[in-house]
N, C-alpha and C positions, 0 to 999 in steps of 0.2 A: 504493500500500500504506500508505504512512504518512498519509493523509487515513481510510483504512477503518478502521487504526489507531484514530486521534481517535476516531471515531464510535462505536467501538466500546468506549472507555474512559471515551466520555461518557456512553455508554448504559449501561453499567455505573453509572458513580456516580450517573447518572440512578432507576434502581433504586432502590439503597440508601437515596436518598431518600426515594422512593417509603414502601419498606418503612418504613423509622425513623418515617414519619407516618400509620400505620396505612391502607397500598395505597392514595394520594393524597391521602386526608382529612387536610387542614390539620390541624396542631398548633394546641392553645391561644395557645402561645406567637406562632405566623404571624399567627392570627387578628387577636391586640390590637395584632401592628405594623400590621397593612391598618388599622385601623379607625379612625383617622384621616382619613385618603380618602376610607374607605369610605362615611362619614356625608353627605360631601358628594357623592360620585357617585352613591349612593341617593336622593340628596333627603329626606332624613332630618331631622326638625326637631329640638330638643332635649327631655331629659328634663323633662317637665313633671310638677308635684306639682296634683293633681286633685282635687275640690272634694269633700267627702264627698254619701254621698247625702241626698236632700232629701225631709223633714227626718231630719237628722244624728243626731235617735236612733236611726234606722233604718238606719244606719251597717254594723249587723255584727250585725243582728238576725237570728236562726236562721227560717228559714220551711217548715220540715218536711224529711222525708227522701223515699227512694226516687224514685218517679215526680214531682217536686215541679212544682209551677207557681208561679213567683216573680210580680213586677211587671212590664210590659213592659220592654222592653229599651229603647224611648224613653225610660222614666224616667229612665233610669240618666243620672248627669252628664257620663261619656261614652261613648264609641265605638270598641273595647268596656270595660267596664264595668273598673272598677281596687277597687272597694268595692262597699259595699252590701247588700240580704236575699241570703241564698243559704242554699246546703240545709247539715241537718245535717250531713251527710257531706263529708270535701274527697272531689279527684279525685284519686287516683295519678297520679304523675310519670311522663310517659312520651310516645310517639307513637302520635298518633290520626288513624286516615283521616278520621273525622268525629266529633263529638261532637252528643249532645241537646241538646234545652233545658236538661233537667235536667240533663245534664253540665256544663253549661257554668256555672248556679248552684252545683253542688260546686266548680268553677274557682276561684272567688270566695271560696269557703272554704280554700282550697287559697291562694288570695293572702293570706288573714288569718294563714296559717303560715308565710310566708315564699315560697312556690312563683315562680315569674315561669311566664308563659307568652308563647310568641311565636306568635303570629297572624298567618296568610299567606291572601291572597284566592285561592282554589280556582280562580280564571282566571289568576293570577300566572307566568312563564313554568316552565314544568317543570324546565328544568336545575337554575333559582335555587333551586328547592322542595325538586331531590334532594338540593343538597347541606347544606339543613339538617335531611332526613329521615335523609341517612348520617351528619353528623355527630353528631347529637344521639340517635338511634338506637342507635347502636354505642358511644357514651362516654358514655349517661346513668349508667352503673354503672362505669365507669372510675374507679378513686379519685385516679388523677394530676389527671383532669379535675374531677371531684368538680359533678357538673352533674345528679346523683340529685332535685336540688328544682326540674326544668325541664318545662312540660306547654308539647307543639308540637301545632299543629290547624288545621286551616282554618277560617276565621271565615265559617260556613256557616248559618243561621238565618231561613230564609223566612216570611214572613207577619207579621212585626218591621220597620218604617221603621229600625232600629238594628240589623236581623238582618245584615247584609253591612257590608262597613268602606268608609268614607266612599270618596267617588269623589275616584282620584290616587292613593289609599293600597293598597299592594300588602302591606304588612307594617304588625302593631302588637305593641308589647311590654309587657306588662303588671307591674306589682307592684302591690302593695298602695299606693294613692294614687301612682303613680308610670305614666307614659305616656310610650310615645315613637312617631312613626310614620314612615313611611316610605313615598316613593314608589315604591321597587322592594327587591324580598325581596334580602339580605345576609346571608348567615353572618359574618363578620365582626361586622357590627353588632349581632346580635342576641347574639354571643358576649360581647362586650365589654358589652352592658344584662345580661345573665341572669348571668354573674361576678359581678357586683358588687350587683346587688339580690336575686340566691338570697341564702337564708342556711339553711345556712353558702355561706358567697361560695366563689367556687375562684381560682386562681394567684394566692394567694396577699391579693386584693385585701381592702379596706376595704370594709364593709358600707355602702352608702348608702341601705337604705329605713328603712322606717317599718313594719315588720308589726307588729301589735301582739302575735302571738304566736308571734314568731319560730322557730325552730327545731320547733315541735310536726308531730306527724306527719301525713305526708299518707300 
């Protein structure tokens, strides 16, 4: 009885955990203690600051709206793109089962505001993928989290040598001139890039990008 006891008062405060972290979805707060680890058991390289595109007037040049057709995705200085032409329009922050081409050049306008996006290879394993689809899903409009300037999508783009993310790389995260990749998808890590290079940033952190048009709307 007293061992059923146990189990049963563990499974209780098991719960309440549960619940307090929105029915298993890591809190902010968990996220940024994992992601220290996290960075290394993903194979994660570090935030890299990214070349503008070439040439650099063409940096943040507008190249139409609607159905647009940019430069290829080879131009771009990397994989996927952190700058560069993109369409008139950003893209609204949110989760996409897939985006266009053209979605993807609003992206890039959507980076010039501040936005981050995290980009996951559509063969990446399913569980890793749910839990940045629930976590990012459910708390882009959360104001504790404040993760409203976040676009998640699978980095999907055939008939492009730069349409799919480099081979080893199951995740990339994007800001305006700011890069980071990863050999395998991590909530954790992507929580701890999109914190601090969104702007406005959430828990509380320090702004580390560069948008030149930070806070404008997407």
């Amino acid at each position: 009885m007293i061992a059923v006891g146990a189990v049963l008062v563990a499974a209780g405060i098991l719960g309440a955990t549960l619940l307090s972290s929105g029915g298993g979805i890591p809190t902010p707060q968990q996220l940024l203690q994992q992601a220290g680890q996290a960075v290394d058991s993903a194979g994660c390289g570090d935030v890299t600051t990214t070349a503008p595109f070439d040439p650099p007037d063409q940096d943040r040049i507008h190249i139409g709206g609607g159905n647009v057709s940019g430069p290829p995705l080879s131009q771009y200085p990397t994989t996927p793109p952190a700058s560069g032409p993109h369409a008139d329009v950003p893209l609204p922050a949110g989760v996409y089962d897939s985006l266009t081409l053209s979605e993807l050049y609003r992206s890039i306008h959507s980076l010039e505001h501040g936005a981050t996006v995290v980009w996951y290879d559509p063969a990446a394993p399913a569980g890793e993928v749910a839990k940045l689809l629930d976590f990012y899903d459910r708390r882009l409009q959360d104001a504790s989290v404040g993760q409203d300037r976040v676009i998640v999508a699978p980095y999907d783009f055939p008939g492009d040598s730069a349409g799919i993310l480099p081979d080893g790389t199951e995740m990339a995260l994007t800001a305006w001139h700011r890069l980071q990749t990863c050999a395998s998808v991590d909530l954790a890590v992507a929580y701890d890039f999109t914190s601090q290079y969104s702007f406005p940033t959430a828990s509380g952190r320090a702004y580390k990008g560069e948008a030149p048009e930070a806070g404008a709307a997407i």
